[in-house]
DSSP file (Angstrom, degrees, kcal/mol; ACC not computed):
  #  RESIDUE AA STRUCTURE BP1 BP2  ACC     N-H-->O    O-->H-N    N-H-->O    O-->H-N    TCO  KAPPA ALPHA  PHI   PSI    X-CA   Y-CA   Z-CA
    1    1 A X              0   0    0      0, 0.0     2,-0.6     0, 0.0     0, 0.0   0.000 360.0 360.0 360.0 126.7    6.7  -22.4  -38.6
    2    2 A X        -     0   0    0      1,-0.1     3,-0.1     3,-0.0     0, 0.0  -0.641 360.0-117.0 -64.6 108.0    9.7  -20.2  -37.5
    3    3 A X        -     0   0    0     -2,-0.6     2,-0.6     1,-0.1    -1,-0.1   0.057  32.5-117.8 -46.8-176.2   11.4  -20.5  -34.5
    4    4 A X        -     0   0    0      6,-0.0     2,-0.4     2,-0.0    -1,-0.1  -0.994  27.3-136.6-128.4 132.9   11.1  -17.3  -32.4
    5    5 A X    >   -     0   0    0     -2,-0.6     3,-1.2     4,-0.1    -3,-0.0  -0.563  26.7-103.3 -71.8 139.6   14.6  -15.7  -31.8
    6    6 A X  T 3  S+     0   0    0     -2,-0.4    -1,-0.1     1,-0.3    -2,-0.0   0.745 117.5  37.5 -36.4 -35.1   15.3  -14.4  -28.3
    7    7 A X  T 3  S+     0   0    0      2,-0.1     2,-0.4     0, 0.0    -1,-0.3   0.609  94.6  88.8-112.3  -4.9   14.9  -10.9  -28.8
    8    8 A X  S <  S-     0   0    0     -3,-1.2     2,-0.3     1,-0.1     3,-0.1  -0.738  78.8-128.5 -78.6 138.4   11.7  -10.9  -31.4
    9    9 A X        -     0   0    0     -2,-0.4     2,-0.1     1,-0.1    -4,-0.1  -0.368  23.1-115.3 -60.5 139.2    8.4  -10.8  -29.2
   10   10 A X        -     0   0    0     -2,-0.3     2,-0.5    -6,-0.1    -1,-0.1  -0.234  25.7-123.9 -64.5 154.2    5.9  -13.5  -30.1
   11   11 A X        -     0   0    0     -2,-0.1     3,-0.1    -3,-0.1    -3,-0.0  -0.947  31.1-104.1-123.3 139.2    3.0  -12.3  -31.3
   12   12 A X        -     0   0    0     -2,-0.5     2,-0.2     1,-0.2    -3,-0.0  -0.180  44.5-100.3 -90.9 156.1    0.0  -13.4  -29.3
   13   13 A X        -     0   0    0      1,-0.1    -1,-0.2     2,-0.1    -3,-0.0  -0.605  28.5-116.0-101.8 163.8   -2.1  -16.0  -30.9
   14   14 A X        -     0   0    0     -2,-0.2    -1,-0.1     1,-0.1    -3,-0.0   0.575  22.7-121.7 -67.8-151.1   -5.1  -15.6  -32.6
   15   15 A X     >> -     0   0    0      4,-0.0     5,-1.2     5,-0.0     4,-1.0   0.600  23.4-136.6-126.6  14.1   -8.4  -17.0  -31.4
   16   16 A X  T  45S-     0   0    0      1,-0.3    -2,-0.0     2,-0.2    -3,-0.0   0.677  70.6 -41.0  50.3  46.9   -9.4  -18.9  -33.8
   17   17 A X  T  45S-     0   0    0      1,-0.2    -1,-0.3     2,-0.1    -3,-0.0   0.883 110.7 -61.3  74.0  46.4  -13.0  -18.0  -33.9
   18   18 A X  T  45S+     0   0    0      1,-0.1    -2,-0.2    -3,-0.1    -1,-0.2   0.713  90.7 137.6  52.9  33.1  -13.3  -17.9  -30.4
   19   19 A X  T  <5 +     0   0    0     -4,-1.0    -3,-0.1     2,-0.1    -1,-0.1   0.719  43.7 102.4 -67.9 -19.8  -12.5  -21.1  -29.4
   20   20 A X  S   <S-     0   0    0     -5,-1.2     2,-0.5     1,-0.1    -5,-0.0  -0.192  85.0-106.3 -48.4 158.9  -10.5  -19.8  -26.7
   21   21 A X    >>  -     0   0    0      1,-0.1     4,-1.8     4,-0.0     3,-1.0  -0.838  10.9-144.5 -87.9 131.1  -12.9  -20.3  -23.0
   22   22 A X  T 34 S+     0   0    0     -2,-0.5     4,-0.3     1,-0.3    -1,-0.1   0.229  97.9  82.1 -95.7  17.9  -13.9  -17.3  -22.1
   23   23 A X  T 3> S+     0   0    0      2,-0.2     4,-3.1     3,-0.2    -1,-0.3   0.875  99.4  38.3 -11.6 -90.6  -13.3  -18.9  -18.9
   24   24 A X  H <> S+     0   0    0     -3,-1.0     4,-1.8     1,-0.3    -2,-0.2   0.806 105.7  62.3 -20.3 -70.7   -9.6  -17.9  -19.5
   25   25 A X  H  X S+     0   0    0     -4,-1.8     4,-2.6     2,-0.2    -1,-0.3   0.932 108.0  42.7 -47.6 -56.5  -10.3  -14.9  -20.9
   26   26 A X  H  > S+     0   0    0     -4,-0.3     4,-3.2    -5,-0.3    -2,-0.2   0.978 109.8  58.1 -66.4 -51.7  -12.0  -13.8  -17.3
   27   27 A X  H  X S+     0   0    0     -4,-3.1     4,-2.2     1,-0.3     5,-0.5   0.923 109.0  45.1 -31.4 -65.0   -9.1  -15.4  -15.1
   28   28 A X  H  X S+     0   0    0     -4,-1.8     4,-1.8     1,-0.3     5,-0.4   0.968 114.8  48.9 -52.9 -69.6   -6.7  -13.1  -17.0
   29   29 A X  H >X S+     0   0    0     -4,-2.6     4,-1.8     2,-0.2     3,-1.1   0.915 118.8  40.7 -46.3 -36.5   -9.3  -10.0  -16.5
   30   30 A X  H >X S+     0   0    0     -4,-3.2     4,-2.1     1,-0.3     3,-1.7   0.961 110.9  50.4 -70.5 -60.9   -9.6  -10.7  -12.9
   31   31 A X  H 3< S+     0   0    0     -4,-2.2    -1,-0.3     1,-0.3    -2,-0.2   0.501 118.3  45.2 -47.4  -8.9   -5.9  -11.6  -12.2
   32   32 A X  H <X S+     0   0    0     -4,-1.8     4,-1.5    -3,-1.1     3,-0.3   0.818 117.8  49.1 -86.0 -41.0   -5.1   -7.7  -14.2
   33   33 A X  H <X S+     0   0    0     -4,-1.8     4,-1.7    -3,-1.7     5,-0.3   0.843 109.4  40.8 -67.9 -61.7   -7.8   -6.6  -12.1
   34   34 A X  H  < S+     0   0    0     -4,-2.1     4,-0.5    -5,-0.3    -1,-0.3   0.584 119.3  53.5 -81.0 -10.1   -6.6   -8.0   -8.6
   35   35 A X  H  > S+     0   0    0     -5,-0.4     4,-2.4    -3,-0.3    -2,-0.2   0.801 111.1  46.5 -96.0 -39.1   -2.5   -6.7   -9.8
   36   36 A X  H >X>S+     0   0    0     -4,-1.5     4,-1.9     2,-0.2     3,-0.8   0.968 113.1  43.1 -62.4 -77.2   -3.8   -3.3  -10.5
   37   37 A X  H >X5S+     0   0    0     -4,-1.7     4,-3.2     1,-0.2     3,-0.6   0.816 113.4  61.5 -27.0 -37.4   -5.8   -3.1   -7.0
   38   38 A X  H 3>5S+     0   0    0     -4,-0.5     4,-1.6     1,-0.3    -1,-0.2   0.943 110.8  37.4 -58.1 -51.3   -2.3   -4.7   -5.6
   39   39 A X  H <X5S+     0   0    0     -4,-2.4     4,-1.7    -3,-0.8    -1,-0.3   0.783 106.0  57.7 -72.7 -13.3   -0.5   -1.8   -6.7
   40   40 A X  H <X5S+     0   0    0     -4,-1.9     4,-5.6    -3,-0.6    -1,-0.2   0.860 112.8  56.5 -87.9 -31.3   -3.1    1.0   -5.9
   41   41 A X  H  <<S+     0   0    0     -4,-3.2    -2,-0.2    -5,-0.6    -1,-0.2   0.841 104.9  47.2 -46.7 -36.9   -2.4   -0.9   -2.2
   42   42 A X  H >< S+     0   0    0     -4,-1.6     3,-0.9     2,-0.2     4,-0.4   0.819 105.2  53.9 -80.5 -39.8    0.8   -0.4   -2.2
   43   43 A X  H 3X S+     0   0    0     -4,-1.7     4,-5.3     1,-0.3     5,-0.4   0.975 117.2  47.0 -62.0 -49.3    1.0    3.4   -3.2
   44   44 A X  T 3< S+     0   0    0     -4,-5.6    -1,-0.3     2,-0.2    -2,-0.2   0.392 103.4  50.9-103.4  45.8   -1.3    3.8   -0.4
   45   45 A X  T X4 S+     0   0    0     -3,-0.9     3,-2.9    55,-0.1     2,-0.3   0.610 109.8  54.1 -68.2-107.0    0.1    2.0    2.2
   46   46 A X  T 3> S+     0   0    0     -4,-0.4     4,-2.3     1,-0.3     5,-0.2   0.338 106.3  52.7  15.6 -61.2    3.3    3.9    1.4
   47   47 A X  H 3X S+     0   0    0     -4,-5.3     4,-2.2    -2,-0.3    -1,-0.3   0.922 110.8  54.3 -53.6 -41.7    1.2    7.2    1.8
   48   48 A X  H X> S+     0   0    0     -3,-2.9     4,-1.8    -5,-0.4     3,-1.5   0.989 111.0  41.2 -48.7 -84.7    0.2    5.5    5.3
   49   49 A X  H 3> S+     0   0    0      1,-0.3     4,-1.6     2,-0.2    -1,-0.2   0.744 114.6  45.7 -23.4 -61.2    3.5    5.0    6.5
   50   50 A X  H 3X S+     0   0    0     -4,-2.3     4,-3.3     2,-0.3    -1,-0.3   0.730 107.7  61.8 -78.8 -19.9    5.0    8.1    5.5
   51   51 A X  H <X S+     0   0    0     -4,-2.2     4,-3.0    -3,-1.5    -1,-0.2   0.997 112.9  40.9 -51.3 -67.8    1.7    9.9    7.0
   52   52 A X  H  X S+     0   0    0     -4,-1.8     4,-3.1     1,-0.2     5,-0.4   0.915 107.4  58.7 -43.6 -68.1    2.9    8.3   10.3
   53   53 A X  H  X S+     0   0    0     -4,-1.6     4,-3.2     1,-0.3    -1,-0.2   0.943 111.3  48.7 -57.1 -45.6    7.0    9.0    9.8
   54   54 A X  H  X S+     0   0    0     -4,-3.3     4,-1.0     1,-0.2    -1,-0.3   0.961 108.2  48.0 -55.7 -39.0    5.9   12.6    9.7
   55   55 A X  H  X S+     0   0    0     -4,-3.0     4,-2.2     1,-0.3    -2,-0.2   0.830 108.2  60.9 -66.7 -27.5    3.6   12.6   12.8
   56   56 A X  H  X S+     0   0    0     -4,-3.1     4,-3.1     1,-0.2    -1,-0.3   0.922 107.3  42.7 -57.8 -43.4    6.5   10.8   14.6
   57   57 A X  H  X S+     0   0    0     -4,-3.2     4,-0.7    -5,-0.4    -1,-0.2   0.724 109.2  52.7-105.2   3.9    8.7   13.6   14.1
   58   58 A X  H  X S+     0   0    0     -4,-1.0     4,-1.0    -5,-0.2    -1,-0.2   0.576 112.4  47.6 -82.9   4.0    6.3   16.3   14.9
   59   59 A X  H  X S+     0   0    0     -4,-2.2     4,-1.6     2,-0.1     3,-0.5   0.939 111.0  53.4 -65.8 -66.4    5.8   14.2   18.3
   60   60 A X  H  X S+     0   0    0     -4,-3.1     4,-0.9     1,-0.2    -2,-0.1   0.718 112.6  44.2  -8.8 -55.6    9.7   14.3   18.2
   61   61 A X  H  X S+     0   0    0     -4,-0.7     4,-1.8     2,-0.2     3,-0.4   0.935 114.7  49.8 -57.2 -49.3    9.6   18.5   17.8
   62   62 A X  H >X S+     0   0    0     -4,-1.0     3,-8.3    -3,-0.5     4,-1.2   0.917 110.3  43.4 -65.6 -76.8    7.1   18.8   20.2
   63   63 A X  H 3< S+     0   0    0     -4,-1.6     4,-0.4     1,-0.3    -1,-0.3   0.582 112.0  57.7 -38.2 -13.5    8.8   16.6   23.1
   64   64 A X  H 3X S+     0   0    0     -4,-0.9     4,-1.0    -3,-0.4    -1,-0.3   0.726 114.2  45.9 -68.0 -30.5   12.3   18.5   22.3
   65   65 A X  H <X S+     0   0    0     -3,-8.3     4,-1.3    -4,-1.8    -2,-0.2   0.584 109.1  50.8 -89.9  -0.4   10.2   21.4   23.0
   66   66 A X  H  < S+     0   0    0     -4,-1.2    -1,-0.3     2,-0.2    -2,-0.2   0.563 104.0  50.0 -92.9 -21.0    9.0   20.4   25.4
   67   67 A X  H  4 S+     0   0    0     -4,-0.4    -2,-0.2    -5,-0.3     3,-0.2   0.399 113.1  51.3-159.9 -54.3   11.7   19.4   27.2
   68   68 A X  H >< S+     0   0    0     -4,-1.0     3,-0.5     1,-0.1    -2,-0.2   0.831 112.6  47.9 -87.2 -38.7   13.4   23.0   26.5
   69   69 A X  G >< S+     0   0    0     -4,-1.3     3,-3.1     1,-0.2     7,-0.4   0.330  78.2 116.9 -72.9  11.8   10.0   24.9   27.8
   70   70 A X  G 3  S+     0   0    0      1,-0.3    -1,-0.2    -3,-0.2     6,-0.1   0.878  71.3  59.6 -60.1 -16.3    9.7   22.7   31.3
   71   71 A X  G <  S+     0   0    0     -3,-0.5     2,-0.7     1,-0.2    -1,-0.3   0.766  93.2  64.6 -92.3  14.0   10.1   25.6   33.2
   72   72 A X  S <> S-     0   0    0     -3,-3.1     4,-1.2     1,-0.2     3,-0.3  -0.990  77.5-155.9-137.6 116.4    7.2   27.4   31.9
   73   73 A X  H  > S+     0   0    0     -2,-0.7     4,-1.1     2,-0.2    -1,-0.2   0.702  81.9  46.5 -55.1 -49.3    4.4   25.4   33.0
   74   74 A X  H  4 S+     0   0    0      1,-0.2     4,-0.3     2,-0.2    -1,-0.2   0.364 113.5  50.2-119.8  29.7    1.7   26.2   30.7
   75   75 A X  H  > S+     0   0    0     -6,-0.3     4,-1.8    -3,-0.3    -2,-0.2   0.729 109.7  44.1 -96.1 -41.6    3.8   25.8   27.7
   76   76 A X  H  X S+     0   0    0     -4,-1.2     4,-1.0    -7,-0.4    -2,-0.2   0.531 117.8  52.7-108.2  -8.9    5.4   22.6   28.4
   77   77 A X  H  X S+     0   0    0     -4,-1.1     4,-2.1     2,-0.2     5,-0.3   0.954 112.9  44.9 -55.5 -70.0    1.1   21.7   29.5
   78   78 A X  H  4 S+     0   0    0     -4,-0.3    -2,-0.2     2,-0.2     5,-0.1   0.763 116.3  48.5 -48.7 -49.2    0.0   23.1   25.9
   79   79 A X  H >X S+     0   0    0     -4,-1.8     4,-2.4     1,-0.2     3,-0.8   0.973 111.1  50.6 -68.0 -54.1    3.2   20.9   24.4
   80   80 A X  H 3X S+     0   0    0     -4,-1.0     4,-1.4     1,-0.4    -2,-0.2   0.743 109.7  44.8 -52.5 -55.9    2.1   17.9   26.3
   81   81 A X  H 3< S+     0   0    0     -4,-2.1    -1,-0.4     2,-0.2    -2,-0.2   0.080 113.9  52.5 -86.0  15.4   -1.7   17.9   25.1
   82   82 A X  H X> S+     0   0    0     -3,-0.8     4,-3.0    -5,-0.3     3,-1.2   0.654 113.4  49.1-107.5 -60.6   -0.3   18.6   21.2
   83   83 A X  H 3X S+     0   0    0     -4,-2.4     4,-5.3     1,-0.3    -2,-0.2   0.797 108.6  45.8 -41.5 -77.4    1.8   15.6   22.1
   84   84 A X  H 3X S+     0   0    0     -4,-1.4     4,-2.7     2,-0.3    -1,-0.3   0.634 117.1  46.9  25.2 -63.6   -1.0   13.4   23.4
   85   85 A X  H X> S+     0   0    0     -3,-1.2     4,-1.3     2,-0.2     3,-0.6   0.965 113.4  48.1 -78.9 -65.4   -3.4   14.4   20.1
   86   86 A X  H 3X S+     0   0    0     -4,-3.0     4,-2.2     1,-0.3     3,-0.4   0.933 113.0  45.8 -62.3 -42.9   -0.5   13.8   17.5
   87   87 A X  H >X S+     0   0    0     -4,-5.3     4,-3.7    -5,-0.3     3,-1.0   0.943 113.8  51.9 -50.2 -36.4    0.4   10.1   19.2
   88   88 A X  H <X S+     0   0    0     -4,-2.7     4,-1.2    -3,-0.6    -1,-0.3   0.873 114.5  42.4 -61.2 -29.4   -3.6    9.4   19.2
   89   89 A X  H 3X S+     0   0    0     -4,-1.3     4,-1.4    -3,-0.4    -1,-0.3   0.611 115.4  51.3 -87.0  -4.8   -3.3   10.5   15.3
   90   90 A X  H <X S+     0   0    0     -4,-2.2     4,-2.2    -3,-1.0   -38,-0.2   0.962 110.0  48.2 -62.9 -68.7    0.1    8.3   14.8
   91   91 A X  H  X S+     0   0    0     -4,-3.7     4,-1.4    -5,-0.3    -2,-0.2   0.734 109.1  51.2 -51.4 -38.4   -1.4    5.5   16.1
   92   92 A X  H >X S+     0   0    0     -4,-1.2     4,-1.8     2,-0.3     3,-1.3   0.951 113.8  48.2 -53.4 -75.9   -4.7    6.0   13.8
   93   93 A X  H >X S+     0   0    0     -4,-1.4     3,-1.9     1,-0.3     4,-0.9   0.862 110.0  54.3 -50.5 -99.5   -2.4    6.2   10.8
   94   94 A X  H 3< S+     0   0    0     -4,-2.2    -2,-0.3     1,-0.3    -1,-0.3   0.244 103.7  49.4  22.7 -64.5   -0.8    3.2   12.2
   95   95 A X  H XX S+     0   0    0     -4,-1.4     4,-3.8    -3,-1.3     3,-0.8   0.824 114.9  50.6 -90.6 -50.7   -3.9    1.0   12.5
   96   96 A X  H <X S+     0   0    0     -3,-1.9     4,-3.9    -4,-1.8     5,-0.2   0.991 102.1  53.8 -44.3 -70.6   -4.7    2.0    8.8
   97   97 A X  H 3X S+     0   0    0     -4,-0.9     4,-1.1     1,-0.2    -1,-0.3   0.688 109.7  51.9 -51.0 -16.8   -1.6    1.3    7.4
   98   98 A X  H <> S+     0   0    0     -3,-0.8     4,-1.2    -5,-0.3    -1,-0.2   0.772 108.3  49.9 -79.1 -47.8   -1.9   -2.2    8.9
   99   99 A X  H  X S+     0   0    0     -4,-3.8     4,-1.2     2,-0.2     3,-0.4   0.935 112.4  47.4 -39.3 -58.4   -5.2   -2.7    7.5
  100  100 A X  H  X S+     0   0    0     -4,-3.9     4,-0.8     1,-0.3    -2,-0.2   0.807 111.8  57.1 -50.9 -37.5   -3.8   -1.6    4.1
  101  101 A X  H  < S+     0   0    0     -4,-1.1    -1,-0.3    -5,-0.2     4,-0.2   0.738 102.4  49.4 -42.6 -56.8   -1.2   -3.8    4.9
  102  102 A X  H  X S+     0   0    0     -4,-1.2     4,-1.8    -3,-0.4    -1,-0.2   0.507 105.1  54.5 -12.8 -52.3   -3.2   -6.6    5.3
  103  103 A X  H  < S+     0   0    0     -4,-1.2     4,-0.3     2,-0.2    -2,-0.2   0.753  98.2  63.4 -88.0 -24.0   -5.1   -6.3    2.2
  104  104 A X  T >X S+     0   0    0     -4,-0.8     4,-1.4     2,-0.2     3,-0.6   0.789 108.0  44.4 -66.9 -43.3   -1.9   -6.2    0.3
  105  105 A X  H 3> S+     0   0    0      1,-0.3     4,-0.7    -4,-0.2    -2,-0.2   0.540 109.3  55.2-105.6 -14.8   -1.3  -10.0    1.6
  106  106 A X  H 3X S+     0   0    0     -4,-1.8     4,-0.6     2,-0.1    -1,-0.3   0.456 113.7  45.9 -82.2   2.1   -5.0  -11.1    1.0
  107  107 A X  H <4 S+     0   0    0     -3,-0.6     4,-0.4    -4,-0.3    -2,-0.2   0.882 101.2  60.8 -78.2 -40.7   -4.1   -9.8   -2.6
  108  108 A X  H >X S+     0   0    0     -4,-1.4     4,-5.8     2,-0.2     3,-2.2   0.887 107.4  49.2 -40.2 -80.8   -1.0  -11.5   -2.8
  109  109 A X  H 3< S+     0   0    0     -4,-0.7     4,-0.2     1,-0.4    -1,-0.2   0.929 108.1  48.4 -33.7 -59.3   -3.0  -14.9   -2.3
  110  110 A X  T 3< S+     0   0    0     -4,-0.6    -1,-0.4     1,-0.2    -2,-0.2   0.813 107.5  50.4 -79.2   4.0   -5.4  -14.6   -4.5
  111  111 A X  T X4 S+     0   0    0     -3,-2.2     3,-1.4    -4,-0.4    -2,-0.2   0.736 113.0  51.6 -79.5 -52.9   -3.1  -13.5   -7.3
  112  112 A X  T 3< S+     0   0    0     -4,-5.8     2,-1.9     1,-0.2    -3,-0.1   0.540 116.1  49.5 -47.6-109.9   -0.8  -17.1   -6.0
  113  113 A X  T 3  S+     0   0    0     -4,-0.2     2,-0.5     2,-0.1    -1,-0.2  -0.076  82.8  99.1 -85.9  21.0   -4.5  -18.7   -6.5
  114  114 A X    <   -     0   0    0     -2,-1.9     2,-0.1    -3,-1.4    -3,-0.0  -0.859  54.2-163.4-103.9 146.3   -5.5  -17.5  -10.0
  115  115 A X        +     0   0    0     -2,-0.5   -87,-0.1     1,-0.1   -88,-0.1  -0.804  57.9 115.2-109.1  57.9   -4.9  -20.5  -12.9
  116  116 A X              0   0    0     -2,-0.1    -1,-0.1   -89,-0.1    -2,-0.0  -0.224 360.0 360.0-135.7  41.0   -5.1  -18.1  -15.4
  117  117 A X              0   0    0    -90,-0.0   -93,-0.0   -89,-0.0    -3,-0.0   0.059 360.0 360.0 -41.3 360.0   -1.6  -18.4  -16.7
């Protein structure tokens, strides 16, 4: 046997007529399984968030416009109830992204708790 130099890859070993445990073998699929889901989490939380960053700054638009229209009453009404809808949809995005959040940090664990190293 050769020693492996630092920059050749190993080459994975065989299986020797399947003596491996297929035991093993499922750990590894679930733990690939449970890093892929981890990532699909991540993308959308991200989408969550940024959903939110937008609605924040078209609450932002409105109340600037709001703000510039007071003196005409049933614009700065009209601004008010846009305002009002978008915070209820912030918040909604919000609550999602928290969920998503969540689920990201039960993944996290069970990825620490897999022994299929």
């Amino acid at each position: 046997m050769q020693p492996v130099d630092a920059g050749e890859a190993r080459e994975p070993e065989e299986d020797l007529g399947g003596l491996r445990s297929p035991t093993l073998r499922l750990g590894r699929e679930d733990l690939a399984a449970l890093e892929r889901e981890h990532v699909r989490a991540r993308g959308r939380a991200r989408r969550k968030l940024m959903e939110v960053e937008s609605l924040l700054d078209e609450i932002g638009s409105e109340v600037a416009a709001s703000e510039e229209s007071a003196v005409d009453a049933a614009r700065a009404a009209r601004a008010e109830e846009r305002v009002v809808k978008l915070c209820a949809e912030a918040e909604k995005k919000a609550m999602e992204a928290a969920r998503v959040g969540r689920r990201i940090v039960e993944l996290h664990r069970q990825i620490d708790g897999c022994e299929c190293y």
